[in-house]
C-alpha positions as CSV (number, residue, x, y, z in Angstrom):
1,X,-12.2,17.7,15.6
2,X,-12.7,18.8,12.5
3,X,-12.2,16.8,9.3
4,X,-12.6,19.6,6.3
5,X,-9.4,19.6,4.5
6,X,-7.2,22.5,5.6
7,X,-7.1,23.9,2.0
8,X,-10.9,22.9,0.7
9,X,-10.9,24.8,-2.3
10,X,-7.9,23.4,-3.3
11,X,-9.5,20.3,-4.8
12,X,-12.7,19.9,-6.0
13,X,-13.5,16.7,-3.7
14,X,-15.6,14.1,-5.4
15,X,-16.8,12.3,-3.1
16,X,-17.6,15.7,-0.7
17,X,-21.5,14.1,1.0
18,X,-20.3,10.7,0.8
19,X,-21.2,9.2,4.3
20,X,-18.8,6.7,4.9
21,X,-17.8,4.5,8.1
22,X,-15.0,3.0,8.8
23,X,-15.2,-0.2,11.4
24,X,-11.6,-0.7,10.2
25,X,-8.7,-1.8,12.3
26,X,-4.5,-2.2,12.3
27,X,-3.9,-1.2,8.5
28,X,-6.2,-2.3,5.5
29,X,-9.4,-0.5,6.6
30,X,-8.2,2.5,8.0
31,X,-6.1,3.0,5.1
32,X,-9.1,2.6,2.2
33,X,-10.9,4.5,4.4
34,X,-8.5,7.3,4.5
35,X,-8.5,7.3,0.4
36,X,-12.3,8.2,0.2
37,X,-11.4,10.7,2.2
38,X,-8.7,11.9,0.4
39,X,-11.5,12.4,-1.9
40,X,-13.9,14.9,0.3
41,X,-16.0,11.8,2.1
42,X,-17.1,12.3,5.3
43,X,-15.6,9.5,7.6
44,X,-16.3,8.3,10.7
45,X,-14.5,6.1,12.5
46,X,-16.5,3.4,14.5
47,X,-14.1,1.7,17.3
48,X,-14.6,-0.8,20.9
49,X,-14.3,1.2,23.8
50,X,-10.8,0.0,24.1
51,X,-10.2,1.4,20.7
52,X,-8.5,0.3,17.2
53,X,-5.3,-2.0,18.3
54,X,-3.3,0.1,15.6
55,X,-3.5,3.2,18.1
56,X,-1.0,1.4,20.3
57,X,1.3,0.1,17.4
58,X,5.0,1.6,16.8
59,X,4.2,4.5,19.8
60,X,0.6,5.3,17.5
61,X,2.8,6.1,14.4
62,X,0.4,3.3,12.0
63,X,-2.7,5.1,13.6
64,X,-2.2,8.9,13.5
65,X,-1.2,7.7,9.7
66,X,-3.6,6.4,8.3
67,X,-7.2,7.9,10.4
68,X,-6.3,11.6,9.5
69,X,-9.5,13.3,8.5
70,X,-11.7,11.5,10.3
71,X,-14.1,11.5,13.4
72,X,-14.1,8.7,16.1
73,X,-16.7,7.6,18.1
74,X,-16.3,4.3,20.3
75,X,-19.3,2.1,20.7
76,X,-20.0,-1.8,22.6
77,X,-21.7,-3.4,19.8
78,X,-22.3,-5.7,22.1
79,X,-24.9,-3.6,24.1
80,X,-28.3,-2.6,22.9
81,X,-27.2,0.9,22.9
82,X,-24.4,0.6,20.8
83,X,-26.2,-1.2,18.4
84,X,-28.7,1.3,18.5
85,X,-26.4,4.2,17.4
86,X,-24.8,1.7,14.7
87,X,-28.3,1.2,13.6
88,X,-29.0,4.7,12.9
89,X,-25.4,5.2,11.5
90,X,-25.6,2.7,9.6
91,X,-29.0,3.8,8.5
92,X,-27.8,7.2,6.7
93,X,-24.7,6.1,5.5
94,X,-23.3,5.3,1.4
95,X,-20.2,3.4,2.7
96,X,-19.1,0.7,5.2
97,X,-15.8,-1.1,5.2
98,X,-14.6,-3.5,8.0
99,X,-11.7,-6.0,8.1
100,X,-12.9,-8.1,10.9
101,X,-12.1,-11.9,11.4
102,X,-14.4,-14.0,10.3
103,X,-17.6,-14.3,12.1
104,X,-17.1,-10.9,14.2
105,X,-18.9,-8.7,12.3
106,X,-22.1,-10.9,12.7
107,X,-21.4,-11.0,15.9
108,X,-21.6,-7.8,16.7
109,X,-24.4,-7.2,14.5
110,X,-22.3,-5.2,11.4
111,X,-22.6,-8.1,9.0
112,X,-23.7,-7.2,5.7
113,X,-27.1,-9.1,5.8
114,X,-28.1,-7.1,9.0
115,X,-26.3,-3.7,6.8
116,X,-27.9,-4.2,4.0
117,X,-31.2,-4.8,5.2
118,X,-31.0,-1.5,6.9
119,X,-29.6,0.5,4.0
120,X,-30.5,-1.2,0.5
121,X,-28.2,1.4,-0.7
122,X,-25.2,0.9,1.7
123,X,-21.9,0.1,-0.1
124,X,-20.6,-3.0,2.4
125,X,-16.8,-3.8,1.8
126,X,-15.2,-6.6,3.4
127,X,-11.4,-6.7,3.6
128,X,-10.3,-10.2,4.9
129,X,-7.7,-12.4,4.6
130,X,-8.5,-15.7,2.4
131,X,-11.9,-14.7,1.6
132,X,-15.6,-16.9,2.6
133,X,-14.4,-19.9,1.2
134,X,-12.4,-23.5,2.8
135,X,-9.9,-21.0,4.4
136,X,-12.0,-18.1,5.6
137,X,-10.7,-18.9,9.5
138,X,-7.0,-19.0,9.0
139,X,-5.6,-16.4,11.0
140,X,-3.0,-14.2,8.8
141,X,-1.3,-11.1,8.6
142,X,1.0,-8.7,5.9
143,X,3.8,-11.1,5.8
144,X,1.4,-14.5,5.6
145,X,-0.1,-13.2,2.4
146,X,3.2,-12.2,0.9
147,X,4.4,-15.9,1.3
148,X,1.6,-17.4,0.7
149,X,1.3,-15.9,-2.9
150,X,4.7,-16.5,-3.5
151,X,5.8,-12.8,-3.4
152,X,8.4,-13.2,-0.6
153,X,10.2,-16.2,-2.7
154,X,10.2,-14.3,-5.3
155,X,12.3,-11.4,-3.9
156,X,15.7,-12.9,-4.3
157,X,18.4,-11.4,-5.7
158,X,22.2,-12.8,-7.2
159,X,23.9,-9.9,-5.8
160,X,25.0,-11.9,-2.6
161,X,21.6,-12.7,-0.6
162,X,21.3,-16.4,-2.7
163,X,17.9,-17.8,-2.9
164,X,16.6,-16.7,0.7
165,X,13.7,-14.5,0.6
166,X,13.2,-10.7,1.4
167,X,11.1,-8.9,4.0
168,X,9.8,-6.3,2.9
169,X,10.2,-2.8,5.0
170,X,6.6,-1.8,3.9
171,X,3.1,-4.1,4.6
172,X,2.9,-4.4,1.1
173,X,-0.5,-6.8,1.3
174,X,-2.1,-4.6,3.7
175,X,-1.5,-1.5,0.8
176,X,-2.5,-3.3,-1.9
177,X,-5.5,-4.9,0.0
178,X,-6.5,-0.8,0.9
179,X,-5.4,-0.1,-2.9
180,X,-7.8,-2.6,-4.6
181,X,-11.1,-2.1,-2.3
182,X,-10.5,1.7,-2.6
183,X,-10.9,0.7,-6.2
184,X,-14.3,-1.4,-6.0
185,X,-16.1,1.2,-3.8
186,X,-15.7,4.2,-6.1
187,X,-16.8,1.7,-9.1
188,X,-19.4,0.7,-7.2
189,X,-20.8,4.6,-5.8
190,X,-20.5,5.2,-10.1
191,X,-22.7,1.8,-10.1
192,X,-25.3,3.2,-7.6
193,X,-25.7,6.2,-9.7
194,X,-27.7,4.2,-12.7
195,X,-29.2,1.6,-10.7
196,X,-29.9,2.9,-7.3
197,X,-29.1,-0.1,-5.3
198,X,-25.6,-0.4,-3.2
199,X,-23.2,-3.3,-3.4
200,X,-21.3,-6.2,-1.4
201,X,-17.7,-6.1,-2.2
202,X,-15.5,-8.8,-0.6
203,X,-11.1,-8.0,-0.9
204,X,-9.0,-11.3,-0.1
205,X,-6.0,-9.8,0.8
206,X,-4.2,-13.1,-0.8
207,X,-6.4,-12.7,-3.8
208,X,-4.4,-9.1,-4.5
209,X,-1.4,-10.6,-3.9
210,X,-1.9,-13.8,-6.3
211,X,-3.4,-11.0,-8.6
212,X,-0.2,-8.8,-8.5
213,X,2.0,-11.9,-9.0
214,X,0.1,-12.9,-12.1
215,X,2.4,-12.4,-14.8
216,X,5.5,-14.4,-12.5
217,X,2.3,-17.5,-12.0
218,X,2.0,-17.1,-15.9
219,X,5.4,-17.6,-17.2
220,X,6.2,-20.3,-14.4
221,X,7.8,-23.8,-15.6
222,X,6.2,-25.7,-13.3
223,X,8.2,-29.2,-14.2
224,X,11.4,-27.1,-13.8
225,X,12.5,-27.0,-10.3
226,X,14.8,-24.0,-10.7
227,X,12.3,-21.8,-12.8
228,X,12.7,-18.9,-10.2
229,X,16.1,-18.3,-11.5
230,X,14.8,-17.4,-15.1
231,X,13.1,-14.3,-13.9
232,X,16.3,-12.7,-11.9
233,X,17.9,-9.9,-13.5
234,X,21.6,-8.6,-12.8
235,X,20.8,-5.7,-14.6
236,X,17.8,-4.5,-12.3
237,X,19.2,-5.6,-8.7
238,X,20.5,-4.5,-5.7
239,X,24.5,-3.8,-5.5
240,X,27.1,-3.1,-2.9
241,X,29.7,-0.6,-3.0
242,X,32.8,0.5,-1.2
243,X,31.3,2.3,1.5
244,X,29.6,-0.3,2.6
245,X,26.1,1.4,1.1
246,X,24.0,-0.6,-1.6
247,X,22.7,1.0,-4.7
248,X,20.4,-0.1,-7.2
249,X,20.0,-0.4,-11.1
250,X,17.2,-0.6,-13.6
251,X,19.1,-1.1,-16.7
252,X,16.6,-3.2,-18.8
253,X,16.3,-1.3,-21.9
254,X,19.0,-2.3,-24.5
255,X,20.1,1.5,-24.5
256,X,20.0,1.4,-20.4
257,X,22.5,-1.6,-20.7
258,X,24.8,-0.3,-22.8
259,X,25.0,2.8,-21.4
260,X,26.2,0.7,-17.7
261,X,28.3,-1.2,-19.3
262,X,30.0,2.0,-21.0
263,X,30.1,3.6,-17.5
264,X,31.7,0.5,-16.1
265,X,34.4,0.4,-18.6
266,X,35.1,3.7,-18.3
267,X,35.8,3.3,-14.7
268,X,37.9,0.1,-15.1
269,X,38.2,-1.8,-18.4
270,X,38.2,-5.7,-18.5
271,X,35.1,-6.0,-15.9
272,X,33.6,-8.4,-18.0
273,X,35.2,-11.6,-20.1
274,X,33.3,-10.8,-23.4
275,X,33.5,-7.7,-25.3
276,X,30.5,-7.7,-26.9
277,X,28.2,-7.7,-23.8
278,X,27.2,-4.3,-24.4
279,X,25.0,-5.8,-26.9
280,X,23.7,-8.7,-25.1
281,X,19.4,-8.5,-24.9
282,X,17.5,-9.3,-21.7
283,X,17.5,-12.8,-22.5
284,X,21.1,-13.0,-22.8
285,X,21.9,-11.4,-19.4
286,X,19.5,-13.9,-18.2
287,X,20.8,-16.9,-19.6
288,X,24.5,-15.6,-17.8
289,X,23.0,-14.6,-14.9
290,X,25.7,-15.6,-12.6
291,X,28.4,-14.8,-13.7
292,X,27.4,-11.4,-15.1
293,X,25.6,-10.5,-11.2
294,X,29.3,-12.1,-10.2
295,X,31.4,-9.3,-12.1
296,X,28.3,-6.5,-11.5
297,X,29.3,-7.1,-7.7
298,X,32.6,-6.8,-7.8
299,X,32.8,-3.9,-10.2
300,X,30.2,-1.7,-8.0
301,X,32.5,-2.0,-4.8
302,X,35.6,-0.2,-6.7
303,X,33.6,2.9,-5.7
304,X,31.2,4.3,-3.2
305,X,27.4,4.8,-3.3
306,X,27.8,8.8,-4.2
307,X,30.0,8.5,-7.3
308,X,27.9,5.7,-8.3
309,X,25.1,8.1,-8.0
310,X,26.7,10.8,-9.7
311,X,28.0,9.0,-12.2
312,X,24.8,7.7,-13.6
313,X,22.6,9.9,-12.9
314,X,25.1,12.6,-15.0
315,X,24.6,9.3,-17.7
316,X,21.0,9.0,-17.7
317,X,21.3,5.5,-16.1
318,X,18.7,4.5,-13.3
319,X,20.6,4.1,-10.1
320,X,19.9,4.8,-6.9
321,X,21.3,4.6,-3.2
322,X,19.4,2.3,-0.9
323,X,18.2,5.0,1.7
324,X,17.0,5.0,5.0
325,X,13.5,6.1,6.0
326,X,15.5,9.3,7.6
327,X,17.3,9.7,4.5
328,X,14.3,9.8,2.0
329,X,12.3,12.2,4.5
330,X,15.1,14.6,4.5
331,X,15.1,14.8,0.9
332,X,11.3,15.3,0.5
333,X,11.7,18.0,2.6
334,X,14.0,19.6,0.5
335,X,12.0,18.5,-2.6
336,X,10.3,21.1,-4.9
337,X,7.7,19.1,-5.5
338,X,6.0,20.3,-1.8
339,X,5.4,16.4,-0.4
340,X,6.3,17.4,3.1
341,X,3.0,19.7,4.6
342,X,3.4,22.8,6.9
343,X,2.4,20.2,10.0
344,X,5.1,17.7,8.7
345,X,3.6,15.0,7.2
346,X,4.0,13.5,3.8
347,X,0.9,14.6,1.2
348,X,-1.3,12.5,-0.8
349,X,0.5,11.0,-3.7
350,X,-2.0,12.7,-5.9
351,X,-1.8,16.4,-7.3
352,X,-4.3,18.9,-5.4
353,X,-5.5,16.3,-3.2
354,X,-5.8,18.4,1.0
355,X,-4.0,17.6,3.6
356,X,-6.3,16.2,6.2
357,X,-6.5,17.4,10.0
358,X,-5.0,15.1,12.6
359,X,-6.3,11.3,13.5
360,X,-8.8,12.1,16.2
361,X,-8.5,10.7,20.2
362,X,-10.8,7.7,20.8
363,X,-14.3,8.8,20.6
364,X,-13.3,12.6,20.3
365,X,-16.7,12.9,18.1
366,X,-18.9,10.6,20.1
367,X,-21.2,13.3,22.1
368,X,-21.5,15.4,19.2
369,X,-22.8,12.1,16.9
370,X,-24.9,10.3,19.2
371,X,-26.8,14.2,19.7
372,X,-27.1,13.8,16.2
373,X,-24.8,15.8,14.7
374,X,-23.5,12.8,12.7
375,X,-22.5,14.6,9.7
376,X,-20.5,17.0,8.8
377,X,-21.8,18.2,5.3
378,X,-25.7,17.8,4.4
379,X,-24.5,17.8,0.3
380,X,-25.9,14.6,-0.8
């Protein structure tokens, strides 16, 4: 396989000569790994003989995802000789991430002591769970770390779904994790540049979370019981219509209000008991948050998701119909904007960045690298 973007001169790849491998598995890993190679790094990815877990998740949808543009060679770090051809990988490499349970990577000999005394300039990441502390065993996935953290009670709504909390569609913990060591390696490759040496980088997955719920911990009253309810919004929530479909607002802004509650007149005057709640501030809406999400429900299902649609979007209010997966992918496809590539998957979020070849089979690579063909650019 071969993991040169299909368009290299498209993008001037950063990172092209970074030597990074990826003893990822399921989601986190995988997925920083596949930003640095967004980026022009070289990747391989280092699985068990049985392979990464992910490749056998949702038919292999999560793996042929999130390992495009990389190489795969399987190994039994268990045996001398694959610790032997870790050794040497390990030896000539910038990057290593792993999101192993606790304990495994030392193990199997991948630990960042053993690492680091290997490569003094090796870049070790560590994506986990609770970090090395008190709570470094306790088993966890996505949805763990979003209640944990108090995300997941925080996604309610007054628009019919009460106080019960919200699943999310999307592993939002396992992005964010990827998001935020993505982040740390690239500071740390800049750090290596002045002083030579590589880095240990350790990602809690609930630390990103508690991180990305800071301003909601901030503001929290914690002697009032009800405090959640301070922080819900009728103006930015989720609605049903008449066709059964849900839509959603952002009208924050005082102009954004206004203009809504202009709209909604306009359909059907009287919606709402005071006349002057066109003028009412965020704080206001807040403090009436009941009763104002009350009459926002009812006066949404007088029409269906489309005019809702049309209407504000011909008003320059932010609304949108709640889509299905099949829905937004049918409309990227017919987007200008080119987010759909010729093999049909969605591109990088990031102007000029390459589409990547396919995820490889297990150990598609593994011949060529263990006759030491272990890189694919020399540029260093």
């Amino acid at each position: 396989m071969n993991p040169v973007p299909q368009n290299p001169d498209s993008f001037p790849a950063p990172l092209r000569g970074i030597r990074v491998l990826d003893l990822g598995m399921l989601l986190p890993g995988p997925v920083c790994a596949l930003h640095l190679a967004w980026f022009g790094a070289d990747v391989i990815k280092v699985e068990p003989t049985t392979g990464d877990p992910g490749r056998d998740l949702y038919d292999g949808a999560f793996f042929d995802t999130y390992n495009r543009g990389k190489r795969s060679i399987a190994l039994d770090l268990k045996s001398e000789d694959g610790r032997a051809v870790m050794r040497k990988l390990i030896a000539e490499a910038d990057v290593l991430v792993e999101n192993f349970r606790p304990g495994v990577a030392t193990r199997l000999g991948v630990d960042a002591d053993t690492a680091t005394r290997e490569n003094a300039r090796l870049i070790y990441c560590s994506i986990n769970g609770y970090g090395s502390g008190a709570e470094a065993t306790r088993p966890a996935h996505d949805l763990n770390f979003l209640a944990r953290s108090g995300a997941m009670g925080a996604a309610t709504t007054w628009s019919g779904q009460g106080r019960a909390p919200v699943r999310p569609a999307m592993p939002v913990a396992d992005m964010g994790g990827a998001a935020m060591a993505t982040q740390a390696i690239l500071a740390a490759l800049f750090q290596r540049e002045r002083t030579g040496r590589g880095a240990r980088i350790e990602i809690p997955m609930i630390d990103v979370m508690m991180h990305w719920m800071a301003w909601r911990v901030a503001a929290e009253d914690r002697a009032d019981p009800d405090a959640w309810t301070r922080y819900l919004e009728p103006a930015n929530d989720i609605y049903k219509t008449a066709d059964g479909r849900h839509i959603v607002i952002g009208a924050i802004e005082a102009h954004l209000w206004k203009k809504l509650v202009d709209l909604l007149d306009a359909a059907r005057p009287g919606w709402f008991a005071d006349a002057g709640v066109a003028d009412w501030g965020w704080q206001d809406r807040r403090a009436a948050a009941a009763p104002l999400g009350e009459a926002l429900s009812h006066a949404f299902l007088s029409r269906t998701s489309d005019d809702w649609v049309t209407s504000a979007t011909t008003a320059g209010i932010p609304l949108e119909r709640v889509d299905t997966p099949a829905e937004a992918f049918a409309q990227l496809s017919a987007s200008e904007r080119g987010m759909i590539s010729a093999d049909g998957w969605i591109r990088p979020p990031l102007p000029g960045l390459p589409t990547l070849g396919a995820a490889p089979h297990l150990n598609a690579d593994g011949d060529s690298i263990r006759s030491g063909n272990i890189w694919v650019t020399d540029d260093r």
